[in-house]
N, C-alpha and C positions, 0 to 999 in steps of 0.2 A: 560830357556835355548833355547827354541825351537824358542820364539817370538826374540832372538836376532842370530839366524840364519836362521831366514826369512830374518832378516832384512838385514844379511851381504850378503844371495843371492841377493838380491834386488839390493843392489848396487852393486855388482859382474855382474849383467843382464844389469844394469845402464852403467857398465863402458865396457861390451864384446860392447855393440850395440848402445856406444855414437856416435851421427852424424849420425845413423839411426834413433833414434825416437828423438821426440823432449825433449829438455832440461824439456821444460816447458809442465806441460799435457796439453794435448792435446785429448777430448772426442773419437773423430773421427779414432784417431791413435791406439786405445787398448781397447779389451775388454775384460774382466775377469768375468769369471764362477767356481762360487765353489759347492761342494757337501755342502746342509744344517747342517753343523755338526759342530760343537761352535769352535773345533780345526781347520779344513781347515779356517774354515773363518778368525780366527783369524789371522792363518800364512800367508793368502794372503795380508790381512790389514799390515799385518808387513814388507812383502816384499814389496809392493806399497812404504812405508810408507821412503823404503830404495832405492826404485827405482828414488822415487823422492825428495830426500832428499837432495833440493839445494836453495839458494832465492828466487829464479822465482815460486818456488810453496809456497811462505809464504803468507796467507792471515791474519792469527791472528798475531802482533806483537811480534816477540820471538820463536815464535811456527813456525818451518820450519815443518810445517804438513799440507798437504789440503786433504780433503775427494776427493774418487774414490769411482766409481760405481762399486759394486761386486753383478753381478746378481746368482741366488740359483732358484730351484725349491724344492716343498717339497721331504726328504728323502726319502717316501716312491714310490714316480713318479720317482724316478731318477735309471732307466734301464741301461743307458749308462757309470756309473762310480758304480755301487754298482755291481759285478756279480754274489753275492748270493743271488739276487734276482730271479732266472733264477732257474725254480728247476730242472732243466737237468742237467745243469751243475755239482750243489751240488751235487746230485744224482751220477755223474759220476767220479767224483772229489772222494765222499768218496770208490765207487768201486775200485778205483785205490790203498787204500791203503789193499786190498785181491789179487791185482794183481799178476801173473807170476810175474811182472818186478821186485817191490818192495817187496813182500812178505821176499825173500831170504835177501834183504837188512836190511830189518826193525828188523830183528831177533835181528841184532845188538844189538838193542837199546827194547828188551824185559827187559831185568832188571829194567832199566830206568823206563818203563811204569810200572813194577809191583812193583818200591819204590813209586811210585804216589798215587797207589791206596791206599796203606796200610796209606802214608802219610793223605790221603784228604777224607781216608774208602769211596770208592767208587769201588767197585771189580767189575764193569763193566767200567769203564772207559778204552780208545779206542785210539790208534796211533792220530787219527782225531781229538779228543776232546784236544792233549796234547798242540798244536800251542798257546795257550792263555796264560798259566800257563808260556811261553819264554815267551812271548809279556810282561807279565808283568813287571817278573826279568827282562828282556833288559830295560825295561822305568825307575822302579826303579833304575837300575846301572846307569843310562844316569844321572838321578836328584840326584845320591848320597844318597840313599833313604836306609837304610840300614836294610836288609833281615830278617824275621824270621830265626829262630834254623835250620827249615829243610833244608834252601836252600843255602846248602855249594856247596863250587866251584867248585868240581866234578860231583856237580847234574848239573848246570848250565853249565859245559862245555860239558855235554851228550845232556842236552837239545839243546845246541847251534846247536852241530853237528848233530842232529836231523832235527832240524828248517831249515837248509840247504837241507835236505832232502824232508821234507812238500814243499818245496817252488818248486822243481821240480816237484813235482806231482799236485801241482796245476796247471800246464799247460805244464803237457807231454802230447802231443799228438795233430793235428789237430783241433781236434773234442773240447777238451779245451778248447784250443786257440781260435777258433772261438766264444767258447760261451761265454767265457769271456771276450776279447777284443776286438771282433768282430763290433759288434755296434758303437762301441768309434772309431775303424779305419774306419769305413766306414762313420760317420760324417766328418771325419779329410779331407775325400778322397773329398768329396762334398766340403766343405770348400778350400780345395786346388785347386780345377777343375774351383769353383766361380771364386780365388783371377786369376789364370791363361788365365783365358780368356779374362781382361781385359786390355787394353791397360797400361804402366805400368801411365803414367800421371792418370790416373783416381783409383787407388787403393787409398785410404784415410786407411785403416783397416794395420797397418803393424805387431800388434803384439796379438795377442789371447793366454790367461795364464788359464789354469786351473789348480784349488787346490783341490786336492784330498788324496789319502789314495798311502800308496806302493802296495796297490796290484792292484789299478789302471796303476802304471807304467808299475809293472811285466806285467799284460796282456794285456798294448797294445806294449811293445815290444815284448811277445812273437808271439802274433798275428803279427806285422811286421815280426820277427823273429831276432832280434837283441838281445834277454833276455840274460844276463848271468847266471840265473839258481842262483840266490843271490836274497834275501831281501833287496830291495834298501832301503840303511839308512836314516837316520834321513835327511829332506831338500836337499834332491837329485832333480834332476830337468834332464827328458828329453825333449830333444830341438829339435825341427824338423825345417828344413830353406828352404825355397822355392827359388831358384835363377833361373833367366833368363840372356840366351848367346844370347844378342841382336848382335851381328856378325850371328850367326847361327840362330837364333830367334827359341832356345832349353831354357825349360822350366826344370828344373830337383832337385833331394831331396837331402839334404843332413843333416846327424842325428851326434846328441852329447849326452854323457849320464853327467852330473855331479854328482860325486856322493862323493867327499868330503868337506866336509862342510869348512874346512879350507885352501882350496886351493885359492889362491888368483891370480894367476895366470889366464887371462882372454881366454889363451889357450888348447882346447880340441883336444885328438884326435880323430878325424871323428871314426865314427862308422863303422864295414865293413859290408857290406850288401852283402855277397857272391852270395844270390840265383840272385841278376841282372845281374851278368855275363855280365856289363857295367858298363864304369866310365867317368864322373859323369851318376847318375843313373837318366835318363827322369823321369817325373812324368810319363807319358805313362807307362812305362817298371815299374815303381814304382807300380803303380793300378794294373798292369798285374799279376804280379808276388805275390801280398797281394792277388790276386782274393778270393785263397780257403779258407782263414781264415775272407776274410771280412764276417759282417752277415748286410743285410738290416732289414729295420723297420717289415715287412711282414714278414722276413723268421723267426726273431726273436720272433714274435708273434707265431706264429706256432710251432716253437721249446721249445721255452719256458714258456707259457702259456695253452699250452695246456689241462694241467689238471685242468686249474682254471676258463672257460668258461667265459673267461674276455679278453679284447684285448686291449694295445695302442692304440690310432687312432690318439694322436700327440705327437715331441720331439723335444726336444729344440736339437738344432744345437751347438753343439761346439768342440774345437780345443785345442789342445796344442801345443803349438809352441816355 
């Protein structure tokens, strides 16, 4: 399921920004970065696989398939798309569900947590621990995959409205947001200041894809501040576009979220980005306004390594776009 809705993004990506990138690949034009993990890889290979899914990319007779570069560093180096690596975060993330905010909420869903435990004999099991036990039942429903005895449709639709719940608290609040999508928006920022400086004849680079997890999307929209407070589903894709108003020679953002898989329709509606209180939104007034949620290389060592007497000292550069 998942490899053939890569593949319909791919040409979905193929047909929004035909006559922007070229037909035929082209190395210079796209670079793609995934998290080392068998599933992103795979789905990026699948989307490429539909992005270029035309003659001009056949080299084996028959087979409308050519190989692309998908570059990986190992899982456990990769700071800027994993944020449970960060143990402030986690640390602060799981304070949040003993919160004022959430406490009163979460009461809801105490039954739920205490059919769990009895279910799985675990009498310590925890609001925090339950996100997994969804993750599963959601994959199994997606594959048709059909449930044990315990997990009828009242557990799964508690758990659902629960999992709505988890997904705000993992990035209520500034402090969050920055340590979780921090990093990944302030590579984006670098990346965007590079491509913008350059006169437009000299950009070769038009399109940077990274494959990752949804909770990579959740935190670098919330870290922008566009999240809708939702589990982005299955082959969701946000899209960031850098355009320049050579009349005005203004450089400025503008965001798309896709987020259903079967929309064929090559039209999105623009994302709102209130806090620029401009339209279209500079990149200038873009970087300004991210400032408190960006995190740099240094402030992220500091914050988040602290307790482990260990530091980055390099990271790989990348983009979603």
């Amino acid at each position: 399921v998942g490899i053939k809705q890569h593949f319909q993004l791919g040409q979905w990506i193929r047909q929004r920004y035909n006559g922007f990138l070229s037909t035929k690949f082209n190395h210079k034009e796209i670079y793609v970065r995934s998290t080392d993990v068998n599933r992103t890889l795979m789905s990026v290979q699948s989307n490429l696989a539909g992005m270029y899914y035309n003659q001009q990319n056949m080299i084996i007779p028959n087979l409308i398939w050519r190989p692309i570069p998908v570059h990986t560093i190992p899982e456990k180096s990769d700071i800027v798309m994993l944020p449970d690596v960060c143990d402030k975060y986690v640390t602060k993330r799981a304070k949040m569900f003993t919160s004022d905010t959430f406490t009163p909420i979460l009461k809801e869903y105490q039954y739920t947590l205490d059919s769990l435990r009895k279910i799985f004999k675990k009498p310590k099991l925890q609001f925090k621990d339950i996100w997994s036990i969804h993750d599963t039942l959601f994959c199994e429903k997606a594959h048709n995959i059909t449930w044990d005895s315990w997990a009828t449709d009242e557990l799964y639709k508690n758990l659902t409205k629960f999992n709505h719940v988890n997904w705000q608290i993992m990035f209520h609040g500034e402090q969050l947001q920055k340590l979780s999508g921090g990093l990944f928006l302030n590579e984006i920022i670098i990346k965007l200041n590079e491509i913008a400086s350059k006169p437009m004849k000299e950009i070769k680079e038009k399109l940077r894809i990274y494959s990752a997890h949804d909770i990579d999307i959740a935190a670098l929209m919330s870290a922008i501040g566009v999240y809708n407070q939702r589990q982005p589903p299955y082959a969701s894709c946000f899209i960031i576009e850098l355009w320049k108003d050579t009349l005005k020679n203004n450089v400025f953002i503008k965001m798309y979220f896709k987020d259903d898989v079967n929309q064929k329709s090559t039209h999105l509606p623009e994302l709102t980005f209130k806090q620029c209180k401009q339209y279209p939104c500079t990149l200038q007034k873009f970087i300004e306004v991210v400032r408190p949620t960006t995190l740099t290389l240094s402030q992220y060592n500091r914050e988040c390594f602290i307790t482990r007497h260990k530091f980055l000292i390099w990271q790989f550069g990348i983009i979603f776009a």
